[in-house]
C-alpha positions as CSV (number, residue, x, y, z in Angstrom):
1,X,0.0,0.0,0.0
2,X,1.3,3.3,-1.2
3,X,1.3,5.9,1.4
4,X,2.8,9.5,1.6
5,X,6.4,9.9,2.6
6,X,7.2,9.8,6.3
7,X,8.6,13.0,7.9
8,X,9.9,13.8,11.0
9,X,8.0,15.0,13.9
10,X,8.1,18.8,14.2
11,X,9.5,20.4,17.1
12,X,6.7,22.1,19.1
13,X,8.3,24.8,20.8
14,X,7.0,25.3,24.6
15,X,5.6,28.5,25.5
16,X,7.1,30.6,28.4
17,X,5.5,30.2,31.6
18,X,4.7,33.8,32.4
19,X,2.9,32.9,35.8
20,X,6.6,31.7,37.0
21,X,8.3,34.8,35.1
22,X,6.3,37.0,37.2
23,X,6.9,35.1,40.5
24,X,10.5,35.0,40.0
25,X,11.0,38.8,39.3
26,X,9.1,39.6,42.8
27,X,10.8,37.2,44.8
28,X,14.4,38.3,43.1
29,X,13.6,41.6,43.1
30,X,12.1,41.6,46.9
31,X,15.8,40.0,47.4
32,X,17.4,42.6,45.9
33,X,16.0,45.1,47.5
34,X,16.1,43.9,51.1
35,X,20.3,43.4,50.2
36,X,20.1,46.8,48.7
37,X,18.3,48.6,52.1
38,X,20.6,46.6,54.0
39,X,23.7,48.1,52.8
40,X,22.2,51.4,51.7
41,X,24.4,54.1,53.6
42,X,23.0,56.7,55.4
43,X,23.0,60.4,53.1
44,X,23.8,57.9,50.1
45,X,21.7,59.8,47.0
46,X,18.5,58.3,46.5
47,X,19.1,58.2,42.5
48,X,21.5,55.6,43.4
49,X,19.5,53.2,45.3
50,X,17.1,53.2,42.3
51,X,19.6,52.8,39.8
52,X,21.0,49.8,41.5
53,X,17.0,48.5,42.3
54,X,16.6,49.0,38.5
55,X,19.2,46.6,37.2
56,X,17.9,43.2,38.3
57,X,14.1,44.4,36.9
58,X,16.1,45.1,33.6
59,X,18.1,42.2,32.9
60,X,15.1,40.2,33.6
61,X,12.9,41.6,30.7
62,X,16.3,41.6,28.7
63,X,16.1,37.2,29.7
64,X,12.2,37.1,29.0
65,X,12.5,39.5,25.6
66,X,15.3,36.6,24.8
67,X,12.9,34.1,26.0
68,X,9.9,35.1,23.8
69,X,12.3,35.6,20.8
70,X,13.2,31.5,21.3
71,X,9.5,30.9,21.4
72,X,8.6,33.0,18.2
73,X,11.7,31.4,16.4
74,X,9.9,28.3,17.3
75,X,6.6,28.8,16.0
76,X,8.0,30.3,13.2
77,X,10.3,27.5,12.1
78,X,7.2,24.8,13.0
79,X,4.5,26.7,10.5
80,X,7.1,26.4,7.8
81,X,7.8,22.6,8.6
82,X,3.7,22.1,8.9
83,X,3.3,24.3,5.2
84,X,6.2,22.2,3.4
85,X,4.6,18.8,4.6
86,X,1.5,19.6,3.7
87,X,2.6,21.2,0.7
88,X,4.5,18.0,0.2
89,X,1.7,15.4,0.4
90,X,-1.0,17.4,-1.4
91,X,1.6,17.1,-4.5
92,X,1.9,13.1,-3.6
93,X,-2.2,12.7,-3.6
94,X,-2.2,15.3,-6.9
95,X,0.3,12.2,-8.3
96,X,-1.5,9.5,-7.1
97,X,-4.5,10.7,-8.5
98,X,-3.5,11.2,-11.8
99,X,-5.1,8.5,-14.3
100,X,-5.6,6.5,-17.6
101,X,-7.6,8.3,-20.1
102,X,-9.3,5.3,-22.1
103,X,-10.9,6.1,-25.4
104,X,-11.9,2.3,-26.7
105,X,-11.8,-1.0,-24.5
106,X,-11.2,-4.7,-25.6
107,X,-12.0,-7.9,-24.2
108,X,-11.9,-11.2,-25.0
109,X,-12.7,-14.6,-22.8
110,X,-14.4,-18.0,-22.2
111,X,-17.6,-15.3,-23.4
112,X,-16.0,-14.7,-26.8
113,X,-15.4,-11.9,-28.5
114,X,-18.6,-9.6,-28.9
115,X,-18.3,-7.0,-26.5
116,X,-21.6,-6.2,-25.9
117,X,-21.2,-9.6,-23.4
118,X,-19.0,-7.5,-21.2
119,X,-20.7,-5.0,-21.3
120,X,-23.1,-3.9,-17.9
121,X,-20.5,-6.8,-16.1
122,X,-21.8,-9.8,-17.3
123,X,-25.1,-10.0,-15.7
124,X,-26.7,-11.2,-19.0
125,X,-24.6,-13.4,-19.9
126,X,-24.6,-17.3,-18.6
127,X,-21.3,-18.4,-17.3
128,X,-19.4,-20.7,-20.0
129,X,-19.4,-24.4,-19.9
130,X,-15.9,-25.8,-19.1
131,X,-14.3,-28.4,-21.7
132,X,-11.2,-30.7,-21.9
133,X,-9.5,-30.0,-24.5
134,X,-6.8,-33.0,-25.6
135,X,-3.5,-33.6,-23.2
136,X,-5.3,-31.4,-20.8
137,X,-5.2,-32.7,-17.0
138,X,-8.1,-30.7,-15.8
139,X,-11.2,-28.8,-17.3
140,X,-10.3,-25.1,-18.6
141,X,-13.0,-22.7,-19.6
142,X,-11.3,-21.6,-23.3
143,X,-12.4,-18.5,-25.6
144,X,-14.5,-20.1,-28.2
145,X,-12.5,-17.6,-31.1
146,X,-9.6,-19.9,-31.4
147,X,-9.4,-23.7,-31.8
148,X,-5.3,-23.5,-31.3
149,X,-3.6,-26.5,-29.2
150,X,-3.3,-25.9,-25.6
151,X,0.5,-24.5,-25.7
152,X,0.1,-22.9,-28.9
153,X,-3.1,-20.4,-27.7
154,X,-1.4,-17.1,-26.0
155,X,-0.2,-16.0,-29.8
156,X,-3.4,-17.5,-31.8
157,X,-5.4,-15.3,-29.2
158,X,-2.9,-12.4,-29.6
159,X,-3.3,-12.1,-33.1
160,X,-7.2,-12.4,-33.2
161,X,-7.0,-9.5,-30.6
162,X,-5.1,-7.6,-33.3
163,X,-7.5,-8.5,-35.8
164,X,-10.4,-6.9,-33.6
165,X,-7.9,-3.7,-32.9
166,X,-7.6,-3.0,-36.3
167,X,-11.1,-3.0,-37.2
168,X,-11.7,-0.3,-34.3
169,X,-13.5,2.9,-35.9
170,X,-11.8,4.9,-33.7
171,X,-7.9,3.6,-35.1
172,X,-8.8,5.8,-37.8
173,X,-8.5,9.5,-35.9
174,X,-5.0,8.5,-34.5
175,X,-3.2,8.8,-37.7
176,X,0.0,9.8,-36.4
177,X,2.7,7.2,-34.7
178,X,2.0,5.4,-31.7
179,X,3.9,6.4,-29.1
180,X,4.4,2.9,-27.6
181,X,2.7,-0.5,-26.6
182,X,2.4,-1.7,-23.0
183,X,2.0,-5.5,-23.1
184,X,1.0,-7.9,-20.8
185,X,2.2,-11.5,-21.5
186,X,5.0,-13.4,-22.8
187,X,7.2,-12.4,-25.6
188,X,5.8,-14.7,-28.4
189,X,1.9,-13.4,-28.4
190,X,3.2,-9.7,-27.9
191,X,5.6,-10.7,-31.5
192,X,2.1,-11.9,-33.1
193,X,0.0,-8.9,-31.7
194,X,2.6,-6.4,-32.8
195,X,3.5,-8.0,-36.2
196,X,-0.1,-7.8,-37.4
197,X,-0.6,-4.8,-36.2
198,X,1.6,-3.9,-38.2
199,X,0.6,-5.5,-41.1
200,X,-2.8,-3.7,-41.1
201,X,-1.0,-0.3,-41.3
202,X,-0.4,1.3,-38.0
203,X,2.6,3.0,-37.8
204,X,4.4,1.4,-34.3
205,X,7.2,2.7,-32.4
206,X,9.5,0.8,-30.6
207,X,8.5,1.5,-27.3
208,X,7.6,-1.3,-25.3
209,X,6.7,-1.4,-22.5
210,X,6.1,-4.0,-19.6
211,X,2.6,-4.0,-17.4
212,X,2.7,-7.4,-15.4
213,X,1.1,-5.7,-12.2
214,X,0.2,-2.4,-10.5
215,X,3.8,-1.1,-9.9
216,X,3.6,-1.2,-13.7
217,X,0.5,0.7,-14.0
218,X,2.0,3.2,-11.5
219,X,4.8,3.5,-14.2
220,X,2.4,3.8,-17.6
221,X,0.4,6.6,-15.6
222,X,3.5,8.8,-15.1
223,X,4.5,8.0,-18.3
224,X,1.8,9.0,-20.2
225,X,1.4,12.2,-18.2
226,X,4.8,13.4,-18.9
227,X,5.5,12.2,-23.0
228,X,1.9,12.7,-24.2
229,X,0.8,15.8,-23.9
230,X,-0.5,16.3,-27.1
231,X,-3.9,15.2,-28.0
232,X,-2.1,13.5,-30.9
233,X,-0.3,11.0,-28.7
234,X,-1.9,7.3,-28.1
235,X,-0.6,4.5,-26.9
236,X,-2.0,0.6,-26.7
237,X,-1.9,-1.1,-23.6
238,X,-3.2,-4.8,-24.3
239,X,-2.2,-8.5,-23.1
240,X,-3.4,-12.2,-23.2
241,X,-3.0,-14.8,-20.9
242,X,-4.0,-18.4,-21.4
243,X,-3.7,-20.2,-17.8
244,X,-2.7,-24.0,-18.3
245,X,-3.0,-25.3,-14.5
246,X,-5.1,-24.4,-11.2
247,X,-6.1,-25.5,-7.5
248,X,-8.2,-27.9,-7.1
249,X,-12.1,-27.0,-7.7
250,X,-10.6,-24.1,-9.9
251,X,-10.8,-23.5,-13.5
252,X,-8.2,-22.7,-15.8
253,X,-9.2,-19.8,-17.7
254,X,-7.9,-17.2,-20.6
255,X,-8.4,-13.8,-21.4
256,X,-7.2,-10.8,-23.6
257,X,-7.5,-7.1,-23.5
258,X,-6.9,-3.8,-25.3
259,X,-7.2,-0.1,-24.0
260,X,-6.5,2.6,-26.8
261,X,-5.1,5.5,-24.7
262,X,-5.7,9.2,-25.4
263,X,-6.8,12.7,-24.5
264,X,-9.7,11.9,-26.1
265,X,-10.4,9.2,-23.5
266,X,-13.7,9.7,-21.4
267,X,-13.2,6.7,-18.8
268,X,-10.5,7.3,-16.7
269,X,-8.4,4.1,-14.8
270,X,-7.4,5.3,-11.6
271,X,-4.0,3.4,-10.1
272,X,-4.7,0.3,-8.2
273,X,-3.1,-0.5,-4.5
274,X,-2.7,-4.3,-2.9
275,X,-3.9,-5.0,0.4
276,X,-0.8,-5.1,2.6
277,X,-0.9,-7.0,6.1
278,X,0.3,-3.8,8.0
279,X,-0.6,-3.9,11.6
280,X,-1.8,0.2,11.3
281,X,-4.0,-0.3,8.0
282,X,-7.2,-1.9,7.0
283,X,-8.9,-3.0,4.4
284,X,-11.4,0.4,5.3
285,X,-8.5,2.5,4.9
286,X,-7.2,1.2,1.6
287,X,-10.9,1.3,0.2
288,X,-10.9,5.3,1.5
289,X,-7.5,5.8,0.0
290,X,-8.5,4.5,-3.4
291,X,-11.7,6.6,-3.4
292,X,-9.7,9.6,-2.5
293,X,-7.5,9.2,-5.8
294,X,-10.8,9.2,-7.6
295,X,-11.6,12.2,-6.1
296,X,-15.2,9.9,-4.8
297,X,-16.8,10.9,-1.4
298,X,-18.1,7.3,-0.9
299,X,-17.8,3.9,-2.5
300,X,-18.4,3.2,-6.2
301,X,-21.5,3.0,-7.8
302,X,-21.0,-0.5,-8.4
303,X,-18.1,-2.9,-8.1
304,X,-17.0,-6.3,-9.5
305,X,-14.5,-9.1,-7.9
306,X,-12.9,-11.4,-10.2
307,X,-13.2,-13.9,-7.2
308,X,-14.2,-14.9,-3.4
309,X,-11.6,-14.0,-2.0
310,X,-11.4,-10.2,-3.2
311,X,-14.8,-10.0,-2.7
312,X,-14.6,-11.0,1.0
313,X,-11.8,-9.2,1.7
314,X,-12.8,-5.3,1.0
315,X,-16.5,-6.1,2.3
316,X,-15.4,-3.6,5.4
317,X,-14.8,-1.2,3.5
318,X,-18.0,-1.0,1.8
319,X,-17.2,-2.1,-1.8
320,X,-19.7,-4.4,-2.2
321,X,-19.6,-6.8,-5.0
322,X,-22.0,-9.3,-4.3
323,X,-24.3,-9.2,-7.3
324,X,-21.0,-9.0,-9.7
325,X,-19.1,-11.7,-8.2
326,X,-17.5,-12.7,-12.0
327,X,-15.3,-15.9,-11.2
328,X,-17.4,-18.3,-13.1
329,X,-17.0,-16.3,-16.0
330,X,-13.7,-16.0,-16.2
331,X,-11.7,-18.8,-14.2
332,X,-8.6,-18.1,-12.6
333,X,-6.5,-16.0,-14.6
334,X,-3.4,-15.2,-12.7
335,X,-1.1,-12.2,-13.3
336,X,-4.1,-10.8,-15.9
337,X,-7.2,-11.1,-13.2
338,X,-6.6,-7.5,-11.9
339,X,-6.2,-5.9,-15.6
340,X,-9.4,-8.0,-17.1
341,X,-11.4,-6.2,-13.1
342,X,-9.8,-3.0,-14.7
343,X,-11.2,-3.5,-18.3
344,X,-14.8,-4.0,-16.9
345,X,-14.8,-1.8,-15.0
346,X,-14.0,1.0,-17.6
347,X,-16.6,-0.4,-19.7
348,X,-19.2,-0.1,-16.7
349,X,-17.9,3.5,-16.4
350,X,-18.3,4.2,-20.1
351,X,-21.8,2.4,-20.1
352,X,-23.6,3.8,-17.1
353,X,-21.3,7.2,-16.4
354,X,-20.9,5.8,-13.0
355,X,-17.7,5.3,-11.2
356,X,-17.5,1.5,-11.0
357,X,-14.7,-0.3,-8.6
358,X,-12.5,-3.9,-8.9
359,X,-11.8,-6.5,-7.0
360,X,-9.4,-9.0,-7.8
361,X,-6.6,-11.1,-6.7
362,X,-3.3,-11.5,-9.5
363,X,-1.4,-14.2,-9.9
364,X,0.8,-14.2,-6.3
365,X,-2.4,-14.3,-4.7
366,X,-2.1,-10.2,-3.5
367,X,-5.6,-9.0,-3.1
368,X,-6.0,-5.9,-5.5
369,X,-8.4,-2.7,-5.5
370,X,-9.1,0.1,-7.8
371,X,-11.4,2.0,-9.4
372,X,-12.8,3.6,-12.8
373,X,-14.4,6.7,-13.6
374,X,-15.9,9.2,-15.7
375,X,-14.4,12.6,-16.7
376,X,-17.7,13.8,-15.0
377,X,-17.1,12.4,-11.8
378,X,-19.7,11.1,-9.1
């Protein structure tokens, strides 16, 4: 869990106590003056004595004028700690909140490929049937597009997702380069996805780079922000994953997605955060921390978990993902779980103009939470 730099306690400078100021210039000055009488001559002049009486009166206020001067010092030197903290941390949540403008979203699964199935999270459409494909130990739910052997699948579904890419309306208004592909997945699909993609026309860079979890994302984010400021500049993020093994009473499943990146983008992908086993946080606080980078006052609108355990986990903090509880649809999908909760969730967002929350748990069994929005915020 990310959290704002640590700083150093400030020094709170104590205030004089002017109660014991006072006493001690009457009792020292009550001595003085009994000392003084004592050994005042007689016919000494009177100017004298009070010259004398004056001087212990004076280099008290010169202490307490000293005194005070510490104690303003102080105050000064703590409001200008307190302003540069805060100053500080207000740019770290300005950071954290930045997002992913997504223009177009892709998915494909064990649904297929029409996206209109993932659209309004699944609840129309009935969980796939599981099969056993050949040399298979175990039943897999499989994405109906391609018929490819079982080790043979992550490029066959890499290159049908390019396939889909290219016949996106929108590829047409981003004429100029892209700026660079984050890819998800191992290096022979991203070779087919690129290659075709390439073959169709699109003008790629060399840019790659890697998303495998949220440290990633964190990276793409500030990335984006700082090389593509031009409403010209678009970049795909996209992956597949085909999962070959699971636990027992799990299902082996495979997905692939595609966000085209831009200015243009309405739905915005706010950066994700684990659920870390810190003695001082809870699940509560990581759900609050999330909705602050959203800028949201309470929960999402709606929220989906890519399994049980996700789903249990952030109940206390009032995400609530009962009625979207999506691991029947998709099996277990290891590293690409949290960034096929991500992809729904921006399609939610786009479909209802509702912020709309994930749940999901990635392939080292961290427990993952974020949340997607509109431009026009809740």
């Amino acid at each position: 869990m990310n959290r704002p730099p640590p700083f150093p306690d400030v020094f709170e400078p104590g205030q004089p106590h002017w109660r014991r100021w006072w006493q001690a210039l009457l009792v020292t000055w009550g001595l003085q003056l009994s000392v003084l009488w004592a050994l005042f001559a007689p016919g000494q002049s009177w100017l004298e004595f009070c010259l004398w009486s004056a001087v212990l009166p004076l280099c008290w206020a010169l202490a307490l004028a000293l005194r005070v001067l510490a104690w303003q010092i102080g105050l000064f030197q703590r409001d200008v700690h307190r302003r540069t903290v805060e100053a500080f941390t207000q740019r770290w949540w300005d950071r954290r909140s930045l997002g992913l403008p997504v223009q177009q979203v892709l998915l494909l699964g064990p649904a297929g490929d029409v996206q209109l199935h993932y659209q309004n999270m699944m609840a129309a459409v009935p969980a796939p049937l599981a099969t056993k494909p050949e040399g298979a130990t175990q039943p897999m739910l499989r994405c109906p597009v391609s018929l490819s052997a079982t080790g043979a699948r992550a490029p066959a579904l890499a290159r049908h997702l390019a396939r889909l890419t290219l016949a996106l309306p929108e590829l047409s208004e981003h004429r100029s380069m892209l700026r660079a592909i984050a890819w998800l997945g191992d290096e022979g699909s991203q070779a087919a996805f690129v290659e075709l993609l390439i073959k169709g026309g699109v003008a790629v860079a060399n840019t790659r780079l890697p998303l495998q979890d949220l440290r990633d994302l964190d990276r793409l984010i500030d990335a984006f922000h700082v090389d593509c400021r031009d409403e010209s500049d678009w970049l795909l993020c996209a992956g597949v994953m085909s999962v070959e093994q699971a636990g027992e009473a799990e299902l082996p499943g495979e997905a692939g997605f595609l966000w085209l990146v831009s200015r243009q983008g309405r739905q915005v992908l706010h950066r994700g955060e684990y659920l870390s086993h810190e003695a001082d946080k809870t699940a509560a606080d990581l759900c609050a921390q999330i909705q602050r980078y959203a800028g949201l006052d309470a929960a999402p609108f709606a929220s989906l978990a890519l399994d049980q355990a996700s789903q249990e986990a952030f109940v206390e903090g009032k995400w609530g993902a009962g009625e979207h509880q999506l691991s029947g649809h998709w099996g277990v999908l290891a590293h690409i779980a949290p960034f096929i909760g991500m992809s729904l969730a921006l399609l939610q967002a786009g479909e209802a103009g509702q912020s709309c929350g994930w749940l999901s748990r990635d392939g080292d069994k961290r427990l993952a939470i974020g949340v997607a929005t509109t431009h026009d915020k809740d």
